[in-house]
Biopython code that builds the backbone (N, CA, C, O; Angstrom):
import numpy as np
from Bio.PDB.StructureBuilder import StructureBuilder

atoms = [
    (1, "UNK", "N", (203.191, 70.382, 101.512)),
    (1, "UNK", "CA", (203.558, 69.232, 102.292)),
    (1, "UNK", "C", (204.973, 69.343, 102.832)),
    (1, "UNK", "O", (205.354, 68.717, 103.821)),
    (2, "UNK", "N", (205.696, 70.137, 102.160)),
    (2, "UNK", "CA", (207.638, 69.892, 102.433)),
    (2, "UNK", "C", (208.088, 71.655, 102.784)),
    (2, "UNK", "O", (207.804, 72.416, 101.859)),
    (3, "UNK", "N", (208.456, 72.019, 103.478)),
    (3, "UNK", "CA", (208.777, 73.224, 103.569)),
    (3, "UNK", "C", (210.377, 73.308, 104.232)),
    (3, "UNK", "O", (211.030, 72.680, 105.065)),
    (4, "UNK", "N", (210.590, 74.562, 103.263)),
    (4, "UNK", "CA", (211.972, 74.730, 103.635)),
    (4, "UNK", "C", (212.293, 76.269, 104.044)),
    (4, "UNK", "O", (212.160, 77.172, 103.219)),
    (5, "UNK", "N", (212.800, 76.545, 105.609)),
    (5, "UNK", "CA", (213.324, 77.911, 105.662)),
    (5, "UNK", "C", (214.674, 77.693, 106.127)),
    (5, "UNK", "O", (215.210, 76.868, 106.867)),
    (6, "UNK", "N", (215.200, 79.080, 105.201)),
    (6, "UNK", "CA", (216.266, 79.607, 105.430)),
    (6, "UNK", "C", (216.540, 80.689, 105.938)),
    (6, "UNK", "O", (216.079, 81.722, 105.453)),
    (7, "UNK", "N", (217.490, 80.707, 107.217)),
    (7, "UNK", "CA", (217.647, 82.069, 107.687)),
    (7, "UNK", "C", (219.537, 82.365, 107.207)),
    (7, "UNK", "O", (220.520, 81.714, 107.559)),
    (8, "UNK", "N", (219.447, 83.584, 106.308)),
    (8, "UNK", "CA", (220.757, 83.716, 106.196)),
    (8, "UNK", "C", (221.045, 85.447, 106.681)),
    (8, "UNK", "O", (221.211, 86.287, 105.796)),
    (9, "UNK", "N", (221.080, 85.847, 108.190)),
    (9, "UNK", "CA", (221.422, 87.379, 107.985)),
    (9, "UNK", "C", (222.870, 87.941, 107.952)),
    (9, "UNK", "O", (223.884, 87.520, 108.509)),
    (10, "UNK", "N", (222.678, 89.008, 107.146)),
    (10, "UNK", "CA", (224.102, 89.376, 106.754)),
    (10, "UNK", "C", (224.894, 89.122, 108.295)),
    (10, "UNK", "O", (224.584, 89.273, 109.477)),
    (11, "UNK", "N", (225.935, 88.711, 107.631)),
    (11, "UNK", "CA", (227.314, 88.603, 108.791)),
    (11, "UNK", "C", (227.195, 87.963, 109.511)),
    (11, "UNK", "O", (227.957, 88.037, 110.475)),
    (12, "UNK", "N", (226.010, 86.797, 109.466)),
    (12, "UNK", "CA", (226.071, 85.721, 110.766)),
    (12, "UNK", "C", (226.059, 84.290, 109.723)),
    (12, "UNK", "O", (226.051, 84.515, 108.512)),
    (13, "UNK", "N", (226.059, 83.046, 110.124)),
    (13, "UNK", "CA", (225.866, 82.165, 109.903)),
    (13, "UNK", "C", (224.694, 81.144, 109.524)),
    (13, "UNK", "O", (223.996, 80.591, 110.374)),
    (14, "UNK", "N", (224.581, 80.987, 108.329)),
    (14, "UNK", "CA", (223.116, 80.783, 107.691)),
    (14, "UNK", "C", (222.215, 79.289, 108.549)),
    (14, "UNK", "O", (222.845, 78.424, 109.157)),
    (15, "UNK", "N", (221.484, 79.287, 108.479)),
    (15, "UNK", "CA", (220.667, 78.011, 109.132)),
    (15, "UNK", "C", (220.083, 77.631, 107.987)),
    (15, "UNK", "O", (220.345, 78.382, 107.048)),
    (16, "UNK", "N", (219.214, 76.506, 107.679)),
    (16, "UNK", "CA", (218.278, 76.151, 107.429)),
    (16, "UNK", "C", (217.348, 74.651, 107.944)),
    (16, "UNK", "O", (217.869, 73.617, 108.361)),
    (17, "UNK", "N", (216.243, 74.844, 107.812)),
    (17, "UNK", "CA", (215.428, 73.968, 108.335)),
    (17, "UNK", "C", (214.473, 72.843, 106.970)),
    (17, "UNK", "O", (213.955, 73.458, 106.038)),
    (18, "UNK", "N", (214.388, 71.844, 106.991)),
    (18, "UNK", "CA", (213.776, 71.142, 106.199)),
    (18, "UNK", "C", (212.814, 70.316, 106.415)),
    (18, "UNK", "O", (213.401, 69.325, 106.850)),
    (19, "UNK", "N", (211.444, 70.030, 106.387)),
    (19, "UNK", "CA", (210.403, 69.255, 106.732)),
    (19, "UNK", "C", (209.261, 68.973, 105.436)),
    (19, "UNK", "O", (208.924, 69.446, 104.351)),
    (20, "UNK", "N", (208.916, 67.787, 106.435)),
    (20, "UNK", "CA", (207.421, 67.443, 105.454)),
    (20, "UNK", "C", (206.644, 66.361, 106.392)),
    (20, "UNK", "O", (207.037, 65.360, 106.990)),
    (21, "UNK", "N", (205.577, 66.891, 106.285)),
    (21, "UNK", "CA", (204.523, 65.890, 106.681)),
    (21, "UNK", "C", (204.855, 64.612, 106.916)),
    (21, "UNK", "O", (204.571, 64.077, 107.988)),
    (22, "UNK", "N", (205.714, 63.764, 105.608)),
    (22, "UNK", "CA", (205.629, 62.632, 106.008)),
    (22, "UNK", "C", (206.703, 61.892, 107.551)),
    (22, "UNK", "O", (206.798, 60.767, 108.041)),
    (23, "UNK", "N", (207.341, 63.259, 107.862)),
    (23, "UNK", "CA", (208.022, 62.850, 109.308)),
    (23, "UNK", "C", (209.410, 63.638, 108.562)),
    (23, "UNK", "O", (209.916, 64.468, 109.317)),
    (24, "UNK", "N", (210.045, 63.513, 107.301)),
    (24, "UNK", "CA", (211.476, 64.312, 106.881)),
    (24, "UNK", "C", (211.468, 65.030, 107.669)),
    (24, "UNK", "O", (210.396, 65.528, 108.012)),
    (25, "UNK", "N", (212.640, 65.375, 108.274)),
    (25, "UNK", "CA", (212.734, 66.577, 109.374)),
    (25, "UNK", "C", (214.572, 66.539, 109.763)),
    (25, "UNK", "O", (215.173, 65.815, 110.557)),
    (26, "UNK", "N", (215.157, 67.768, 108.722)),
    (26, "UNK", "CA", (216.451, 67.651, 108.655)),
    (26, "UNK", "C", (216.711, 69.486, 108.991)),
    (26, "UNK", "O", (216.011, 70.488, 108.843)),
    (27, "UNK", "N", (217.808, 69.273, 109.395)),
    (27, "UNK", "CA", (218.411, 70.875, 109.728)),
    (27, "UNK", "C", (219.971, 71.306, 109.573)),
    (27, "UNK", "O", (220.809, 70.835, 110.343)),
    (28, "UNK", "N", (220.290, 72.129, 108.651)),
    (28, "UNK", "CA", (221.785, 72.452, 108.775)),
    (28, "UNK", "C", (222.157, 73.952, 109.244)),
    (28, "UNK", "O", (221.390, 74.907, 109.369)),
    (29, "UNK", "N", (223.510, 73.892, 109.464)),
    (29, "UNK", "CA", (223.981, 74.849, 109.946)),
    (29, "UNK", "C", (225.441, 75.583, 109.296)),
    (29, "UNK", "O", (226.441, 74.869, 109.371)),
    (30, "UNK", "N", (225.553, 76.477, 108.887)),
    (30, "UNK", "CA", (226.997, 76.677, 107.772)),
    (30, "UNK", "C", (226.313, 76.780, 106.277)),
    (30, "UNK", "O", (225.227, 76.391, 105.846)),
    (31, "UNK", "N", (227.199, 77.333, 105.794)),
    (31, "UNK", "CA", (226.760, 77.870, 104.273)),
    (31, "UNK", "C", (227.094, 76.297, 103.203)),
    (31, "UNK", "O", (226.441, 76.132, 102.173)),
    (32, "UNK", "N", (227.980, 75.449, 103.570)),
    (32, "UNK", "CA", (228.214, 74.433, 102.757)),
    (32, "UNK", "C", (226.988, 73.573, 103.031)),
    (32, "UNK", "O", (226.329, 73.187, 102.066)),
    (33, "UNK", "N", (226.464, 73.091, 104.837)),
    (33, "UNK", "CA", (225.556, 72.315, 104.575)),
    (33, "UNK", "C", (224.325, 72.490, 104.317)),
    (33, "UNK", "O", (223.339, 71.782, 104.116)),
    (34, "UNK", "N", (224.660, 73.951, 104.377)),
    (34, "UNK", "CA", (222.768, 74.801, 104.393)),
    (34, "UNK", "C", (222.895, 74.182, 102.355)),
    (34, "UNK", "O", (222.259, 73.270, 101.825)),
    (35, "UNK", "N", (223.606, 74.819, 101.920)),
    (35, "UNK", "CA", (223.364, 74.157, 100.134)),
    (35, "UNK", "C", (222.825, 72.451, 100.279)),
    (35, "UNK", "O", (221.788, 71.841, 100.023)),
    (36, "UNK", "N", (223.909, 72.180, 100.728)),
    (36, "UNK", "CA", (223.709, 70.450, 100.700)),
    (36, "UNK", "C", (222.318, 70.378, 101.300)),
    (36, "UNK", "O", (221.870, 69.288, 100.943)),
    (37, "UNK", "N", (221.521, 70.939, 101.956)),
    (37, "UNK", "CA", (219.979, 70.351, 102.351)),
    (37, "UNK", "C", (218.792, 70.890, 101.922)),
    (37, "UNK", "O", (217.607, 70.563, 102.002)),
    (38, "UNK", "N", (219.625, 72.109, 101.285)),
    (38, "UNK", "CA", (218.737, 72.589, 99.607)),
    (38, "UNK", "C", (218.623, 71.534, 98.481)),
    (38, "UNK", "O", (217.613, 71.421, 97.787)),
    (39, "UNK", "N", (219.786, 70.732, 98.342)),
    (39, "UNK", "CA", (220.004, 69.849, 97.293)),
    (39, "UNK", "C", (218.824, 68.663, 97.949)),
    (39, "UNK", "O", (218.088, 68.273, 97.043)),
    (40, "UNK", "N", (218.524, 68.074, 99.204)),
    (40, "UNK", "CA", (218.519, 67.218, 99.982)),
    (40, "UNK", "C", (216.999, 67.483, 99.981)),
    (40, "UNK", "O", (216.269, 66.563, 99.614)),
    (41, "UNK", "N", (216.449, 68.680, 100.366)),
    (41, "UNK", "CA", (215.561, 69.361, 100.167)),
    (41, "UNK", "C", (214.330, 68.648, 98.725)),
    (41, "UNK", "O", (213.361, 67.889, 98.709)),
    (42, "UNK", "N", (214.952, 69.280, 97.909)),
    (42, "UNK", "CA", (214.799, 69.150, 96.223)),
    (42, "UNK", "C", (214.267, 68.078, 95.799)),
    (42, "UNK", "O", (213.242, 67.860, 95.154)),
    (43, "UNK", "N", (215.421, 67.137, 96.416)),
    (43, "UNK", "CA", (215.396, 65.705, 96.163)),
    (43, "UNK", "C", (214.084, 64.765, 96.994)),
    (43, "UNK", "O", (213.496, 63.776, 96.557)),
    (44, "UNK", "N", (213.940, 65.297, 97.996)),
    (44, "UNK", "CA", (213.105, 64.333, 99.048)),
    (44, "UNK", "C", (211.376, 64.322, 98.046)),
    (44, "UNK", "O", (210.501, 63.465, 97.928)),
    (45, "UNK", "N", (211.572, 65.998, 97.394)),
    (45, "UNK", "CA", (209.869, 66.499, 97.015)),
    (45, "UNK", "C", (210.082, 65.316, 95.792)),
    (45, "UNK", "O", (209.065, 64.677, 95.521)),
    (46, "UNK", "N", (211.125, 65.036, 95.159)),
    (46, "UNK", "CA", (210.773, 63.546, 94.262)),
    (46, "UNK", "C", (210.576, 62.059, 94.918)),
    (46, "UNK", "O", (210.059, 61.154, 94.262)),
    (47, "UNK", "N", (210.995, 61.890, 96.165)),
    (47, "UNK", "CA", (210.938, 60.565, 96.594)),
    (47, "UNK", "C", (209.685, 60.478, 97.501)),
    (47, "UNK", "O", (208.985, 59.466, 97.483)),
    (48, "UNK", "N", (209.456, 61.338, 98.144)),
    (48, "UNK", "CA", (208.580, 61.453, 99.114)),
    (48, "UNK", "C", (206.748, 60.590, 98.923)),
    (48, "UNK", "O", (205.720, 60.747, 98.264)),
    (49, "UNK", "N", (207.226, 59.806, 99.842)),
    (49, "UNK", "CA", (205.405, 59.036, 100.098)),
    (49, "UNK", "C", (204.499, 59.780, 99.721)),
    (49, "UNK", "O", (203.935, 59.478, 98.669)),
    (50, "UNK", "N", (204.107, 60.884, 100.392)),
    (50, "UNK", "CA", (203.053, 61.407, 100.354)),
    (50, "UNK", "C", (202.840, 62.155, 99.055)),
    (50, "UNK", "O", (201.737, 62.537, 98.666)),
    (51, "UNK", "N", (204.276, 62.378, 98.251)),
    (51, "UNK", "CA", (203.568, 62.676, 97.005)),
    (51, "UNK", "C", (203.476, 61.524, 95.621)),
    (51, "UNK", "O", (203.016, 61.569, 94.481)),
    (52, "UNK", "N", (204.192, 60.514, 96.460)),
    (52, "UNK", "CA", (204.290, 59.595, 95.078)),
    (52, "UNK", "C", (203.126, 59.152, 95.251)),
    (52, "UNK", "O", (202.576, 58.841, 96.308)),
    (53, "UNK", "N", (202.429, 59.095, 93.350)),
    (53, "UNK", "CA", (200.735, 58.545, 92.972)),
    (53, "UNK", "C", (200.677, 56.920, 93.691)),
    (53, "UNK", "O", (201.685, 56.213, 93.672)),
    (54, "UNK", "N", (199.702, 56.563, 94.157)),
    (54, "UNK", "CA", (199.235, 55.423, 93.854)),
    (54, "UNK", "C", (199.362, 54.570, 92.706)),
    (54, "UNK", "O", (199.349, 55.299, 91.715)),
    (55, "UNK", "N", (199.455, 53.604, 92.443)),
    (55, "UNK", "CA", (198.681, 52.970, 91.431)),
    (55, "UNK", "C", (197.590, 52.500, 91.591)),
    (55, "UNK", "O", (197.308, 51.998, 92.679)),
    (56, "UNK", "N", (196.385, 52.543, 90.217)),
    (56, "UNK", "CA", (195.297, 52.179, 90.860)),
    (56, "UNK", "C", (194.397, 53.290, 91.680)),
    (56, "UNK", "O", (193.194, 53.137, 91.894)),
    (57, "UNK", "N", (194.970, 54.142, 91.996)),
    (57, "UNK", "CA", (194.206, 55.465, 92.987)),
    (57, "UNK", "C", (192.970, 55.914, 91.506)),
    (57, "UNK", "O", (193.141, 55.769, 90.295)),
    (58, "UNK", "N", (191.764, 56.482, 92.280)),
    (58, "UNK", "CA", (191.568, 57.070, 91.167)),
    (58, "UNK", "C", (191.488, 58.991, 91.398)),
    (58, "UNK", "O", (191.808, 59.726, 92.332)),
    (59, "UNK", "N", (191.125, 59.142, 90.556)),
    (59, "UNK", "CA", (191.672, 60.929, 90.378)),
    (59, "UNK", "C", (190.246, 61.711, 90.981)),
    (59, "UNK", "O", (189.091, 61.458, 90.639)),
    (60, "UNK", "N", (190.589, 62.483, 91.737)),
    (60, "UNK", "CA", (189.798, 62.572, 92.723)),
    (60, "UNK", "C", (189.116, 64.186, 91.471)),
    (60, "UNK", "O", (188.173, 64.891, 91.830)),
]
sb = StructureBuilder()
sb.init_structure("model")
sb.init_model(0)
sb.init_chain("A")
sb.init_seg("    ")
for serial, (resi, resn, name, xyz) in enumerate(atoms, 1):
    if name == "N":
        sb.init_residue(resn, " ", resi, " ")
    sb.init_atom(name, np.array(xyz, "f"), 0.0, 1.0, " ", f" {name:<3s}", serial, name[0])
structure = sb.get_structure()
């Protein structure tokens, strides 16, 4: 559901990209914020709609 790429090639300036289904859709640029949206990243796969259970759902 959440995917994260990173492009870091030697001697240039790292990117990364962050998404998920439920619309998250973040992007950094630089080695400090590329970490920070790893962290950002991490964090969303705990908050995120589409993976938090129902209550009441039943188990498929």
């Amino acid at each position: 559901m959440a995917w994260l790429r990173i492009a870091a090639p030697r001697g240039a300036t790292p990117t990364a990209t962050s998404k998920c289904l439920c619309g998250w859709d973040r992007s950094a640029v630089g080695h400090r914020k590329v970490l920070a949206l790893i962290d950002d990243h991490a964090a969303h796969r705990d908050t995120c709609p589409l993976r938090s259970f129902q209550e009441g759902r039943a188990a498929a």
